[in-house]
C-alpha positions as CSV (number, residue, x, y, z in Angstrom):
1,X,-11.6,-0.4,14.0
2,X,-11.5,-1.1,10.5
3,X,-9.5,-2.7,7.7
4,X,-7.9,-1.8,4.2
5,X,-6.0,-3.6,1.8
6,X,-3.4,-1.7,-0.7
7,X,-0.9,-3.0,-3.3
8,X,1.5,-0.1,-4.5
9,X,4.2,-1.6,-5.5
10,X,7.3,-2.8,-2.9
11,X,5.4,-3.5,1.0
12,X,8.0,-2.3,2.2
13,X,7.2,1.2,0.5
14,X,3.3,1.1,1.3
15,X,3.8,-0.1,5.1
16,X,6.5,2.8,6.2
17,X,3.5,5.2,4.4
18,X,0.8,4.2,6.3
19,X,2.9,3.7,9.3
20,X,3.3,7.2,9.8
21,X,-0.2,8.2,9.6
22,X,-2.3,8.7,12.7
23,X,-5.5,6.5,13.4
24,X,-3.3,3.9,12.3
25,X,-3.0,0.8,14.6
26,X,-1.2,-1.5,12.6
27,X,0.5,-1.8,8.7
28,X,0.9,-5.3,7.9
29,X,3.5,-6.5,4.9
30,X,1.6,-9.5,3.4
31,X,0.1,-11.2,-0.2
32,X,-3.3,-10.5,-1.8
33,X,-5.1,-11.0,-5.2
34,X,-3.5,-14.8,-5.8
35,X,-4.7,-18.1,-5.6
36,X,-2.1,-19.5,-3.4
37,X,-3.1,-20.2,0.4
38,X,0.1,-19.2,2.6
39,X,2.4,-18.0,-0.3
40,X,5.9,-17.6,0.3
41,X,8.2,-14.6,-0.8
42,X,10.1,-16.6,-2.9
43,X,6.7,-18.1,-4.7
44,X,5.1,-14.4,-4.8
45,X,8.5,-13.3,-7.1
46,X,9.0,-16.2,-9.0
47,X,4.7,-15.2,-10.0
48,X,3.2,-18.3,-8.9
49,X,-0.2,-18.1,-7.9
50,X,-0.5,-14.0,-9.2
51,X,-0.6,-12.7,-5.6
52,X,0.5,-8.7,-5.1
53,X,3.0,-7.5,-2.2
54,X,0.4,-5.9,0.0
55,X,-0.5,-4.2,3.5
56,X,-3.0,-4.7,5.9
57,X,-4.1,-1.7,7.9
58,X,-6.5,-1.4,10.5
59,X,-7.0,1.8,11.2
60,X,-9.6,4.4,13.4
61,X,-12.0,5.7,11.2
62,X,-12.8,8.2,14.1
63,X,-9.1,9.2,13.8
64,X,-8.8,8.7,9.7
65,X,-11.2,8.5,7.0
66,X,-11.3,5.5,4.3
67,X,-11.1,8.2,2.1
68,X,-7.6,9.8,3.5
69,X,-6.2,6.7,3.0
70,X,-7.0,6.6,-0.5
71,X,-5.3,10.0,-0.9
72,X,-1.8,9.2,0.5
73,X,-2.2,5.5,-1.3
74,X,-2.5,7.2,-5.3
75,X,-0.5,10.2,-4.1
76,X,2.9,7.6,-2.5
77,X,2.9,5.5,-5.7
78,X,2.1,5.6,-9.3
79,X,-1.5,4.6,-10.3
80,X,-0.4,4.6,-14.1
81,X,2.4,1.9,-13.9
82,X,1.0,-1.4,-15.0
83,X,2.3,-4.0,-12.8
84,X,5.4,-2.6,-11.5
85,X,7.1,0.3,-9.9
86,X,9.6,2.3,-10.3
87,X,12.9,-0.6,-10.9
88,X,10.3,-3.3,-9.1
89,X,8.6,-4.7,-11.8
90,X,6.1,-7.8,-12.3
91,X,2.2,-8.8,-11.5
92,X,3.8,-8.5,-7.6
93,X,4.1,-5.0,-7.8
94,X,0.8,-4.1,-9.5
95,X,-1.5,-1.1,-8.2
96,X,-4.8,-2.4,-6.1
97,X,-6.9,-1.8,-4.1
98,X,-8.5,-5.3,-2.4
99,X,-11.9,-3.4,-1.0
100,X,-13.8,-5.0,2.1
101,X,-17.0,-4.3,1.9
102,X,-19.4,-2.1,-0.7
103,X,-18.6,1.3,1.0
104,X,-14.7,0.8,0.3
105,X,-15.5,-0.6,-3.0
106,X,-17.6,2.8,-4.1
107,X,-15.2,4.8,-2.5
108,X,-11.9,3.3,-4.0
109,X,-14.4,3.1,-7.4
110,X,-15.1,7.3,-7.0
111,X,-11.6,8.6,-6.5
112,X,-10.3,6.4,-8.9
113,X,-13.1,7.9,-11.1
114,X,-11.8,11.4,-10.3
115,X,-8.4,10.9,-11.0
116,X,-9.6,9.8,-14.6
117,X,-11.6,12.6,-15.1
118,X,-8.4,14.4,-14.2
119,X,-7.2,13.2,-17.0
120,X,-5.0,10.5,-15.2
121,X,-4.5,6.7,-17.1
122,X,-4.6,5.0,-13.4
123,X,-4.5,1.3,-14.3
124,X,-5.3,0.5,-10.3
125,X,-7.0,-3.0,-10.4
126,X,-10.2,-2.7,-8.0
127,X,-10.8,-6.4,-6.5
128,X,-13.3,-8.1,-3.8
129,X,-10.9,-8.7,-0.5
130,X,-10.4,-12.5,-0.3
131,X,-7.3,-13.3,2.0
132,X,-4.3,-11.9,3.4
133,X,-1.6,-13.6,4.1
134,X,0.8,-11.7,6.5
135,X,4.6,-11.7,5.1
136,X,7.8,-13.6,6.6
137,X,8.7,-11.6,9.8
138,X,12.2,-10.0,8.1
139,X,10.3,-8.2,6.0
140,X,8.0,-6.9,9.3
141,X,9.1,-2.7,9.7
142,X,11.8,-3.2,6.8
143,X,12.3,0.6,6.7
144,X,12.2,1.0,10.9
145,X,14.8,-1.6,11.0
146,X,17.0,-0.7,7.4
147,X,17.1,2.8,7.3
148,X,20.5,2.9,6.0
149,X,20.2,0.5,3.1
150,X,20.5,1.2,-0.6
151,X,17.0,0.5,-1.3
152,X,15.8,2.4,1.6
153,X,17.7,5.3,0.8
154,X,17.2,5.6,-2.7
155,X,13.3,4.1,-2.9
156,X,11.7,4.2,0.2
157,X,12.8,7.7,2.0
158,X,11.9,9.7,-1.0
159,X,8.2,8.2,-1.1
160,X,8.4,8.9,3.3
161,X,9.4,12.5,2.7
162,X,6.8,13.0,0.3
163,X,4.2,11.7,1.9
164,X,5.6,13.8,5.4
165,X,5.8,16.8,3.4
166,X,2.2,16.7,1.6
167,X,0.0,15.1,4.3
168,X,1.8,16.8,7.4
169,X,-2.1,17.2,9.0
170,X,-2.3,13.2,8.8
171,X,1.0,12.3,10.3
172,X,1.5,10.8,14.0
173,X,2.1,13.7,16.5
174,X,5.6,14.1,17.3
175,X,6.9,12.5,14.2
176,X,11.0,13.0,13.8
177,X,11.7,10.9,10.6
C-alpha cells in the first residue's frame, strides 16, 4: 500500500472523491502544511498555525496509479483558486499536494507542469509531507453520513457526480450513488 496527501478545498469534498474510487483502502479527513502538532478544527479556521483541510489515502498502486489520483484530484476542484473554494475561502482551503517521497513529488511536479502548458494558472502549492493529523471523528464520512444537508446537496454532490460521470473506469464496482 501506499500513501497520498491532497488539499482541495472542503475534506469533506476531497474524501467522498477518493472514496469512491477503487484501489482505495481508506480517505482520511485531517490537517497538513501547518506548524501546529494536533490542531483542532476550530484552530485550523480561525488560521492558527497555516494548516490546510486535507485527506489521507492509502491506496493500491496495483489497483490505481499515483498518477490517476492526480487526475480526479485537479479535475474535482479548482487548481486556479488561491486559497479557497468555491464559498470556502482562507489558507485552509488552499490547493496542495503534500508529496511523500521524490516519485510523488515529480509526478505531482509533471502534471501540474502540463496543465500550465495547457495554458492553465493552477496556483497548487507542491510541499514535502511532514504530518497528518487525522480530523475530529464528526467530520469522519461527512457526505456518507449527511447526504441530505445543504452543503452536501449544493457543494459536495455536484463534485461526486462529476467525478462518477468522468472517471466511471476508476470508480468501486457496483457503485449506486
Amino acid at each position: 500500500m501506499e500513501r497520498a496527501v491532497f488539499a482541495g478545498g472542503c475534506f469533506w469534498c476531497t474524501e467522498a472523491v477518493f472514496n469512491m474510487l477503487r484501489g482505495i483502502v481508506s480517505a482520511k479527513p485531517g490537517y497538513a502544511g501547518g506548524t501546529t502538532e494536533n490542531p483542532t478544527y476550530e484552530e485550523v479556521c480561525a488560521g492558527i498555525g497555516g494548516h490546510a483541510e486535507a485527506v489521507e489515502i492509502e491506496f493500491d498502486p496495483a489497483e490505481i496509479s499515483y498518477r490517476d489520483l492526480l487526475t480526479v484530484f485537479f479535475a474535482s476542484h479548482d487548481p486556479t483558486q488561491l486559497n479557497g473554494q468555491g464559498p470556502d475561502v482562507g489558507e485552509q482551503y488552499r490547493s496542495a499536494i503534500f508529496y511523500i517521497n521524490d516519485a510523488q513529488k515529480e509526478g505531482a511536479q509533471k502534471y501540474i507542469d502540463e496543465l500550465k502548458a495547457d495554458g492553465i494558472q493552477v496556483v497548487t502549492q507542491l510541499e514535502p509531507f511532514i504530518a497528518f493529523y487525522e480530523s475530529e471523528d464528526y467530520h469522519k464520512n461527512y457526505f456518507e453520513h449527511s447526504k441530505t444537508s445543504g452543503y452536501s446537496q449544493k457543494i459536495i454532490a455536484p463534485k461526486v457526480g462529476k467525478v462518477q460521470k468522468q472517471f466511471q473506469e476508476l470508480l468501486k464496482e457496483n457503485r449506486k450513488d
